[in-house]
TORKOL-4160 file (C-alpha; in steps of 0.2 Angstrom, whole numbers, padded with zeros to 4 digits, m for minus):
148
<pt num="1" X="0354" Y="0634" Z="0549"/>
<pt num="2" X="0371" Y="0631" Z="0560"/>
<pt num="3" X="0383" Y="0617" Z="0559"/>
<pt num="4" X="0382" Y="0608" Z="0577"/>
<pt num="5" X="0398" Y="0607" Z="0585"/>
<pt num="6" X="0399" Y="0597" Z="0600"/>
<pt num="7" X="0413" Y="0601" Z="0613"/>
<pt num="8" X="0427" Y="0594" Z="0618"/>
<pt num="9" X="0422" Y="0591" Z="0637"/>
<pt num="10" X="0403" Y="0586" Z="0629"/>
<pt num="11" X="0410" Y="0570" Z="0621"/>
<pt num="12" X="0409" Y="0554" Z="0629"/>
<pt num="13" X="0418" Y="0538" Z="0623"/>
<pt num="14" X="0412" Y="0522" Z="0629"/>
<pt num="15" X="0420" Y="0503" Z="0625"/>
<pt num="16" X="0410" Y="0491" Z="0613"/>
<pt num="17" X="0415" Y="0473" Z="0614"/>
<pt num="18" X="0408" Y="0465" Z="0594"/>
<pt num="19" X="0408" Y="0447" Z="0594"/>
<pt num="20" X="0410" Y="0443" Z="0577"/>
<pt num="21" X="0407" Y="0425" Z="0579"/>
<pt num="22" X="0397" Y="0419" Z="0565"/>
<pt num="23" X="0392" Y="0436" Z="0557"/>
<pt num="24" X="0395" Y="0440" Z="0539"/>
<pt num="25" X="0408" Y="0453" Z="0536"/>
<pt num="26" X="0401" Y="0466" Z="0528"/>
<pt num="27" X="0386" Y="0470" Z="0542"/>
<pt num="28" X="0402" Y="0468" Z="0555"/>
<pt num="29" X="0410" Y="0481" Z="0546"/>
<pt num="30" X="0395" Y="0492" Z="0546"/>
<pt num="31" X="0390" Y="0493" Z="0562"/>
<pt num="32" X="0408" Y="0494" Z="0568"/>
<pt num="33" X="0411" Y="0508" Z="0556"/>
<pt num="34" X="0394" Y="0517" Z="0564"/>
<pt num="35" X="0400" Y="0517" Z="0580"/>
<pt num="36" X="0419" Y="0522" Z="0576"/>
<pt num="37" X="0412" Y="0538" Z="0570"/>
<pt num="38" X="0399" Y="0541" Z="0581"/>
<pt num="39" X="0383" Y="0540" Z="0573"/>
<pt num="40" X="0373" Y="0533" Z="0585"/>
<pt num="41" X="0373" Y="0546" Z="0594"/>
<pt num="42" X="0363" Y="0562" Z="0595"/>
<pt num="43" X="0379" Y="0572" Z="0596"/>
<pt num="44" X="0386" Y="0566" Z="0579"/>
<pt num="45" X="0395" Y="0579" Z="0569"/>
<pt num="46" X="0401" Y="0573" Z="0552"/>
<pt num="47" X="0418" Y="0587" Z="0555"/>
<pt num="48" X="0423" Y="0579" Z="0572"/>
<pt num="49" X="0428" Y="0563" Z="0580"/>
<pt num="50" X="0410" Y="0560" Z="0592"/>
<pt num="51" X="0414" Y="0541" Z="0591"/>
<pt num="52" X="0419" Y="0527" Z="0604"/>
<pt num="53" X="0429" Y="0513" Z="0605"/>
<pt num="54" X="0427" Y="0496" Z="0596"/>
<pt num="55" X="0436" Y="0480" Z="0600"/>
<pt num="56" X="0432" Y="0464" Z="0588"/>
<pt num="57" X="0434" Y="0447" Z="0595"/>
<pt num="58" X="0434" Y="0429" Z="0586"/>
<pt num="59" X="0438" Y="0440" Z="0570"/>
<pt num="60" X="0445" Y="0421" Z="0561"/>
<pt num="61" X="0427" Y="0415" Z="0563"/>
<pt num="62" X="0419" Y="0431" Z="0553"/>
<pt num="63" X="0409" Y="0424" Z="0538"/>
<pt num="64" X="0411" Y="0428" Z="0518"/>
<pt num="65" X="0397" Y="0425" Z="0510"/>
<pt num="66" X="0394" Y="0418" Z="0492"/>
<pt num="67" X="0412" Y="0413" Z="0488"/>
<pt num="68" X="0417" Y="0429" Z="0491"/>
<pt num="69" X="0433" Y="0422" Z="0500"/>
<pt num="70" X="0441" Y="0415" Z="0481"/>
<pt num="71" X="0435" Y="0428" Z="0470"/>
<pt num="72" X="0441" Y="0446" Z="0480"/>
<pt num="73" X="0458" Y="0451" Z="0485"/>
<pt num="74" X="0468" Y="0464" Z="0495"/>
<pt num="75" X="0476" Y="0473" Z="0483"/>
<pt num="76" X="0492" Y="0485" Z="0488"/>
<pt num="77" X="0506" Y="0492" Z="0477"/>
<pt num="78" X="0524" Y="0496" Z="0481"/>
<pt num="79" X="0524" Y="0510" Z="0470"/>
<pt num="80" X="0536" Y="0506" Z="0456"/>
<pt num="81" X="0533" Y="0496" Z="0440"/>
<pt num="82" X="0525" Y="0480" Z="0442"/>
<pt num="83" X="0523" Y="0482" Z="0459"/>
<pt num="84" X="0506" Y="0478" Z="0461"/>
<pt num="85" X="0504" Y="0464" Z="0476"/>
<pt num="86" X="0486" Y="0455" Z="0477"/>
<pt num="87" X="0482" Y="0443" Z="0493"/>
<pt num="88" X="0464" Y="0433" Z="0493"/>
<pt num="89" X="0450" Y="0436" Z="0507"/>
<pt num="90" X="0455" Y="0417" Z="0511"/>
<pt num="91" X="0474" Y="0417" Z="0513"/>
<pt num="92" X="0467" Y="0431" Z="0525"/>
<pt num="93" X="0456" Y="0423" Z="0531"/>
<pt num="94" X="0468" Y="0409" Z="0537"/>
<pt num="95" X="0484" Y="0420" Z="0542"/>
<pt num="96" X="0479" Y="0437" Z="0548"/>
<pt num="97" X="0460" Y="0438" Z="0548"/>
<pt num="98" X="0462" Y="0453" Z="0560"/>
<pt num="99" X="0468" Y="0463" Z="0543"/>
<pt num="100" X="0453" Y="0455" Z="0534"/>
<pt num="101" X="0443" Y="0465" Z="0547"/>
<pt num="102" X="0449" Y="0480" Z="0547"/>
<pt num="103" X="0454" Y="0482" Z="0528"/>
<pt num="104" X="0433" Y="0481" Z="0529"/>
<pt num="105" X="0430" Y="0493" Z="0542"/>
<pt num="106" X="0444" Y="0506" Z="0536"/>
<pt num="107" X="0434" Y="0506" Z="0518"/>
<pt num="108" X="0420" Y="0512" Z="0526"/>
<pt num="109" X="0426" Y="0528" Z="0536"/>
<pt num="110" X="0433" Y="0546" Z="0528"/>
<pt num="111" X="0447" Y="0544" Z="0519"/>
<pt num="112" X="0456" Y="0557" Z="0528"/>
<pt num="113" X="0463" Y="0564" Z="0543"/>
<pt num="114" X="0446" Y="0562" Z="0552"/>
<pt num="115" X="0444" Y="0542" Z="0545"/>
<pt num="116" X="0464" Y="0540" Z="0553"/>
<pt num="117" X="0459" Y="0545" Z="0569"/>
<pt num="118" X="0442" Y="0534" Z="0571"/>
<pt num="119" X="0451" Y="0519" Z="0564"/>
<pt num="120" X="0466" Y="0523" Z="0578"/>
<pt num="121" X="0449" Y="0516" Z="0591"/>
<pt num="122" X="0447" Y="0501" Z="0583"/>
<pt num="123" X="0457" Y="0486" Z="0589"/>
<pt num="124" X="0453" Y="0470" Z="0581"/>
<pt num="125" X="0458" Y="0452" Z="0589"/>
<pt num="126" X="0458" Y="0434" Z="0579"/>
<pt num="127" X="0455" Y="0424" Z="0597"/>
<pt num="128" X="0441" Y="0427" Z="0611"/>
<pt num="129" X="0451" Y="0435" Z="0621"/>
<pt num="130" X="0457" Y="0453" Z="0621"/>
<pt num="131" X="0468" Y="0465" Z="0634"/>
<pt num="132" X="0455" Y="0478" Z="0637"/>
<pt num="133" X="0448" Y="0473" Z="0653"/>
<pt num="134" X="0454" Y="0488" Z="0662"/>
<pt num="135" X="0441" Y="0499" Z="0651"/>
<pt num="136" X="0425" Y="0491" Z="0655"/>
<pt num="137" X="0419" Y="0487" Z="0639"/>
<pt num="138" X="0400" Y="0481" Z="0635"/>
<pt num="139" X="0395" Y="0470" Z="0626"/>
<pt num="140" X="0389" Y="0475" Z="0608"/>
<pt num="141" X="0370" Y="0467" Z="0605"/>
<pt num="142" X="0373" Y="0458" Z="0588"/>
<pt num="143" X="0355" Y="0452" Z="0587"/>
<pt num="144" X="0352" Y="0468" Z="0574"/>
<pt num="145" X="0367" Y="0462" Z="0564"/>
<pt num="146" X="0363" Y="0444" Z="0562"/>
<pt num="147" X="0345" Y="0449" Z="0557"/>
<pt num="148" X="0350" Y="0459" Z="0544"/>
């Protein structure tokens, strides 16, 4: 069996607009993730970036559920002895929830050159509105998301 490879010219990239008012944060981060890399689509090839854009608006209105937003934290090192920095999901929550987002989304793509270029079509917005009007973009149907 042959690895399918799809072609430069054979890829199309559409814009998905995600309201993420009032769903929970980890099926947000799923289905975003899903369409970063392309795997809605028949072309999907796990070796190449088949995936469209995603844009996330009303990130700060993103639900955590089961107290999540006390108990987990961001964690990031500066690399020298006790350099260990820890932020919680809330103080996230309340001053950049646009990190919160995608520190989700970001977990959930290859770790690698690959996963660097799918995040690079992700652009995540606190407020409603966002500067991409130029592109077009649909709405993303979160019915499935909020079913579960």
């Amino acid at each position: 069996m042959r690895t399918y490879t799809p072609k430069a010219q054979d890829i199309t990239r559409s814009w998905h607009v995600i309201d993420a008012d009032g769903l929970i944060l980890g099926r947000l981060a799923t289905t975003a993730a899903t369409l970063l890399r392309g795997k809605h689509k028949t072309t999907f090839a796990p070796h190449m970036d088949t995936g469209d854009f995603v844009i996330v608006v009303n990130a700060a209105k993103v639900v955590v559920t089961a107290n999540k937003a006390g108990q987990n934290f961001k964690y990031r090192h500066s690399g020298y002895p006790g350099g260990l920095r820890a932020t919680s999901w809330q103080s996230l929550l309340d001053d950049d929830p646009a990190a919160l987002v995608t520190n989700a989304v970001t977990g959930m793509v290859p770790r690698s050159r690959l996963g660097r270029a799918q995040m690079g079509k992700l652009f995540v917005y606190a407020g409603p509105e966002h500067p991409h009007a130029a592109q077009q973009p649909t709405p993303f149907d979160t019915a499935a998301i909020r079913r579960g």
